[in-house]
Each structure stands twice: as structure tokens, then as C-alpha cells.
N, C-alpha and C positions, 0 to 999 in steps of 0.2 A: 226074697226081693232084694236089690237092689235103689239106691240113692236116684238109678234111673229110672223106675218104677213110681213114686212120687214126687207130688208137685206141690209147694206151700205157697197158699193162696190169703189174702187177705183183701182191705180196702183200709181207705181213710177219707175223710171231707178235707173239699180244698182251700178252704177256709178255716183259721180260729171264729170262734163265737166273739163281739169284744167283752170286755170286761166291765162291767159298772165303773162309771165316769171315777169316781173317786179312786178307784184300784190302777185305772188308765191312770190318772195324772199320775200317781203315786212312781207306777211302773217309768213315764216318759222325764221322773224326775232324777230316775237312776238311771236311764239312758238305755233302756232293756224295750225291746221292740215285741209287739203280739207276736207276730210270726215264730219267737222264740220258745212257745207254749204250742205249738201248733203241733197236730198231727202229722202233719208234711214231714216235718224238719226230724220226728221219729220213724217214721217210713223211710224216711235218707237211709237211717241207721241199722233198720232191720234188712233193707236191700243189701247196702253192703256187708253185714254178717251172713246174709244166702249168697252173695258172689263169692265170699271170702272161702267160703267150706264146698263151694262150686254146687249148688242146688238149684233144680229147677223151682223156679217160682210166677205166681202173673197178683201182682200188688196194683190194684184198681182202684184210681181218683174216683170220687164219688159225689153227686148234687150237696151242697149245703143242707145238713139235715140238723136237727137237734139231738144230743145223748141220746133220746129216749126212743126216738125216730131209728135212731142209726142201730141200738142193741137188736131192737125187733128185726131190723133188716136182716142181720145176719143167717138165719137159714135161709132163705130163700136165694141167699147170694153164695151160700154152701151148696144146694141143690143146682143155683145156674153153675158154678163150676163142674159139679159133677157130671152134670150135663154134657159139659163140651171137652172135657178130659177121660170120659170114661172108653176113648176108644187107645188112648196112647198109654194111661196109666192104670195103677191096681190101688190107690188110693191118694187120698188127697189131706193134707195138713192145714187146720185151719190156724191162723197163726193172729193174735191181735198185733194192728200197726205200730201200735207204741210200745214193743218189746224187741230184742233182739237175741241172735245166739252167741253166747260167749263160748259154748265148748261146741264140737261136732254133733250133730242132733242122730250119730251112724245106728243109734239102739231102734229108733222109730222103724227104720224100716224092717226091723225083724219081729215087731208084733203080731203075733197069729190071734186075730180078733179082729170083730166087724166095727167096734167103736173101742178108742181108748182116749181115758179121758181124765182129770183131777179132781178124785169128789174132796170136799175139806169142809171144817166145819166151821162155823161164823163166828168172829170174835164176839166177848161182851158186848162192845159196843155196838153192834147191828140192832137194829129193833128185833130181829127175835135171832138172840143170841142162844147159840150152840144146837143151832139148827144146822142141818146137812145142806150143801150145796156144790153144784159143778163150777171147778174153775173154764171158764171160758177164755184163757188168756191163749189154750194149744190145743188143738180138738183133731185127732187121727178120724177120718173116715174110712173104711175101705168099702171098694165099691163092687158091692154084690147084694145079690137082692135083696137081703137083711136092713142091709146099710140106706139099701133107697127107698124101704117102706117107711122105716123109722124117719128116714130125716121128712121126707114127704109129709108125714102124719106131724110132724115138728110143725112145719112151715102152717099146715091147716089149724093148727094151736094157737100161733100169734096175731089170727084175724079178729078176736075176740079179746084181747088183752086191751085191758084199763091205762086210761093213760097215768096212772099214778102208781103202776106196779111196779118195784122197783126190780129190778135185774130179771124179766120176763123171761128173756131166753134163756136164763139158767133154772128157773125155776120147771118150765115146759117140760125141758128138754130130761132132767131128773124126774119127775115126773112122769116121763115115757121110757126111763130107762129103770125105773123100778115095776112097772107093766107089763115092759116084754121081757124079764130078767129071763125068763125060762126060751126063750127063742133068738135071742142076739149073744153072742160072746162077748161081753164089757170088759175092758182091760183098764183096774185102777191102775190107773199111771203112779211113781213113786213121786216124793215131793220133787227132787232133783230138775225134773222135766221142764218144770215151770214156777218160778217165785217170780214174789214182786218185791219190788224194792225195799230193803228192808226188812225183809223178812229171810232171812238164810240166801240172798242172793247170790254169796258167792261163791257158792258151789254148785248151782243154778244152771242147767245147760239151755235155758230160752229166759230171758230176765226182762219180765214187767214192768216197765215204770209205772201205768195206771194214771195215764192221764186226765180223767177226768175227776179222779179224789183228788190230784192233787192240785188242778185249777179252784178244786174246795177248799183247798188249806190255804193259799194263795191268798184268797176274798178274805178267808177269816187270819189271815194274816196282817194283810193290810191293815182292816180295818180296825186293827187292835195299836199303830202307829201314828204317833205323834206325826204329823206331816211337818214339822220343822227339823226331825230328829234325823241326824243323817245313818246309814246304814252301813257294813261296810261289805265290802264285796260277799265276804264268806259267810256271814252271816244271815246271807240269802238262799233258802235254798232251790237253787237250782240243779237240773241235771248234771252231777258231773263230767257226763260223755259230753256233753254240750258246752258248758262252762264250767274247766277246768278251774279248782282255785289257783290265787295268783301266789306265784314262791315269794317267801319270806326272803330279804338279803340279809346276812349273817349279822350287822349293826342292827336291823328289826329285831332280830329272835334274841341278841344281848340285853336290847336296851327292854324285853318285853321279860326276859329271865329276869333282872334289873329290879324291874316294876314291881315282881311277883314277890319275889323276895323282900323288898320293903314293904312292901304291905304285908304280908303275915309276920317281919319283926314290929310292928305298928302298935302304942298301946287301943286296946278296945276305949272305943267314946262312951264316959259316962252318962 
């Protein structure tokens, strides 16, 4: 296959959620807008990484849903694409909005396999730490009859899921891919494929922000703040791709070498 042979598809909501009142003012006191957290503004960024490497893609605005709303959505919005690409293409890439490509993704299309995919295991701090699970950040389909039983059997999986389950599509979806082991060709993808921030990023050829952890650490950020206490740009952290830090001028970075250096000749307080 060829690059023209696949198509990476994803979604996002057109909306941010807001933020608890307290997190809002906090955010409107350092001059930082919702829309800056939004889906949208990383869908900007995963487009232009697929213009950039010249891919075909169809990235679909989507109703106002919640997290939990939106994970479940996910196969049945893999299966409508399949649906309506299985006459121009031989697979399809499922790609989360809030990632992008930093290197050329040219290895994908030479998978011989009906699904390939990132299994990895859970850190400590999950509730049930050093459990298996699928990363859902980059998901290859290909589309043959393999590919549309399992995903189909996927989709009839998440009509019965709890609203309190947490990451359902990855659990289902594993779940069916140790079932049909003996009748689908599964390709563990290497780490490479797909990181999230943070985590070996950058060598990383699809790089996960993971915005919905990190609108988590946000809240529990804030709300660990002195609301009088000022902040200073860097200290925040934001996207880099988004908000770049701001450069040091060379009188900052003396009078800050300066500083450092007097305090550690400093005597200790007794």
C-alpha cells in the first residue's frame, strides 16, 4: 500500500466543557481564555501535521457531548467511516484530536494485519495498576472482513456499558481482541507510534497531549492556589505547541544567575 490507500479519521466536540467557577476566575485572572483548553484548537494542530506529511484525512466537528459520552462514541464513528471509505481505500487510521504527527507516519501503511494497535500496561497509579490495556490515542483498521466483524461486534459492546466505566472503548475493544486472537492478524504497534506527552515523546511519530488528564491536573492545580498569589507565565503549564515560553533577555538570565548564586553563598537560618 501506499499513503494513498489510507485515510486518518478522527472527531472532536465544538465546545470546551467550562471549568468550575473558581478554576474560570483563576484562569480570566491570567488572561488565558477556555477556548485555549479546547479540542478545537488541537484538531488545528493534528490537521496541519496531516497537510504537512500531505495525508488524506476527514476530522469531524461533533454535538456537545461529555468525556464519557464522546470515548463510547468512538467505534461506531470508526465503523461510519468505514462505511463510506471502504470503496476508495484499504484502511483507515483512527487518530485522537488532541495529538499530532511530528515524524512522517510512512511505516503505517506497510502493515500486513487486519488491526494494529498499542497494547501497554497501566501505571501504579490507575485503580488497577499494571493491568493490560489498548492505547486508543492511533488505531489502524484495515478494511476486510476480519476488520468489520470485530469492529461491528465492538460497537454492539458499548450499548451496555455503565456510565461509570472508565476508558470502556479500551477495555471492550481488548477484550475482543483476545477472543478472536486465533482469527484476526493483531499488530502490537512499537511504543514509537504513539506517546503522550511526557512520556518519551520525542521520538514519538503521533504525540498525545491527552486532554482530558490534563484539564484534570488543571482543576487540581488551581485549586491548590493562593488566589492572590501571582503566577508567572512558565510556571503554567501549558501546551508548548500553543504557548510557547516567553525568552529570557540576557539582563533576566544575569540578574537570575545573580540571585542564584547569592543564595547558595547565603549563611543557613538558624
Amino acid at each position: 500500500m501506499t499513503k494513498d490507500d489510507v485515510i486518518f479519521v478522527s472527531f472532536y466536540t465544538a465546545t470546551a466543557e467550562p471549568f468550575p467557577r473558581r478554576v474560570a476566575r483563576k484562569l480570566q485572572q491570567m488572561g488565558i481564555t477556555r477556548e485555549e483548553f479546547s479540542y478545537a484548537a488541537h484538531a488545528k494542530l493534528l490537521i496541519e501535521s496531516l497537510e504537512k506529511y500531505e495525508l488524506h484525512y476527514e476530522v469531524e466537528k461533533i454535538d456537545d457531548v461529555d468525556w464519557h459520552a464522546a470515548v463510547c462514541s468512538k467505534p461506531a464513528f470508526i465503523l461510519k467511516m468505514m462505511k463510506k471509505h471502504e470503496s476508495k481505500y484499504k484502511a483507515i487510521i483512527w487518530v485522537d484530536a488532541d495529538s499530532y504527527f511530528a515524524k512522517n507516519p510512512y511505516e503505517l501503511w506497510h502493515i500486513r494485519g487486519d488491526l494494529a494497535c498499542r497494547v501497554v500496561k497501566r501505571p501504579r497509579s490507575h485503580p488497577r495498576p499494571r493491568t493490560t490495556e489498548v492505547h486508543m490515542g492511533l488505531l489502524y483498521v484495515a478494511l476486510n472482513k476480519h476488520s468489520w466483524a470485530l469492529v461491528e461486534e465492538w460497537v454492539k459492546r458499548m450499548d451496555d456499558v455503565p456510565p461509570t466505566e472508565r476508558c470502556p472503548e479500551q477495555e471492550a475493544l481488548y477484550a475482543l481482541l483476545l477472543e478472536r486472537r486465533d482469527s484476526i492478524r493483531w499488530v502490537d504497534l512499537p511504543d514509537r507510534f504513539a506517546q503522550a506527552i511526557g512520556w518519551g515523546h520525542q521520538f514519538a511519530v503521533c504525540v498525545q497531549f491527552q486532554q482530558s488528564r490534563y484539564e484534570r491536573e488543571v482543576e487540581k492545580l488551581v485549586a491548590r492556589l493562593d488566589a492572590l498569589e501571582p503566577i508567572r507565565p512558565h510556571d503554567w503549564p501549558r501546551d508548548p505547541r500553543l504557548h510557547p515560553p516567553p525568552a529570557r533577555t540576557i539582563e533576566e538570565t544575569r540578574k537570575l544567575q545573580a540571585w542564584g548564586r547569592a543564595k547558595r553563598k547565603s549563611p543557613p537560618k538558624e
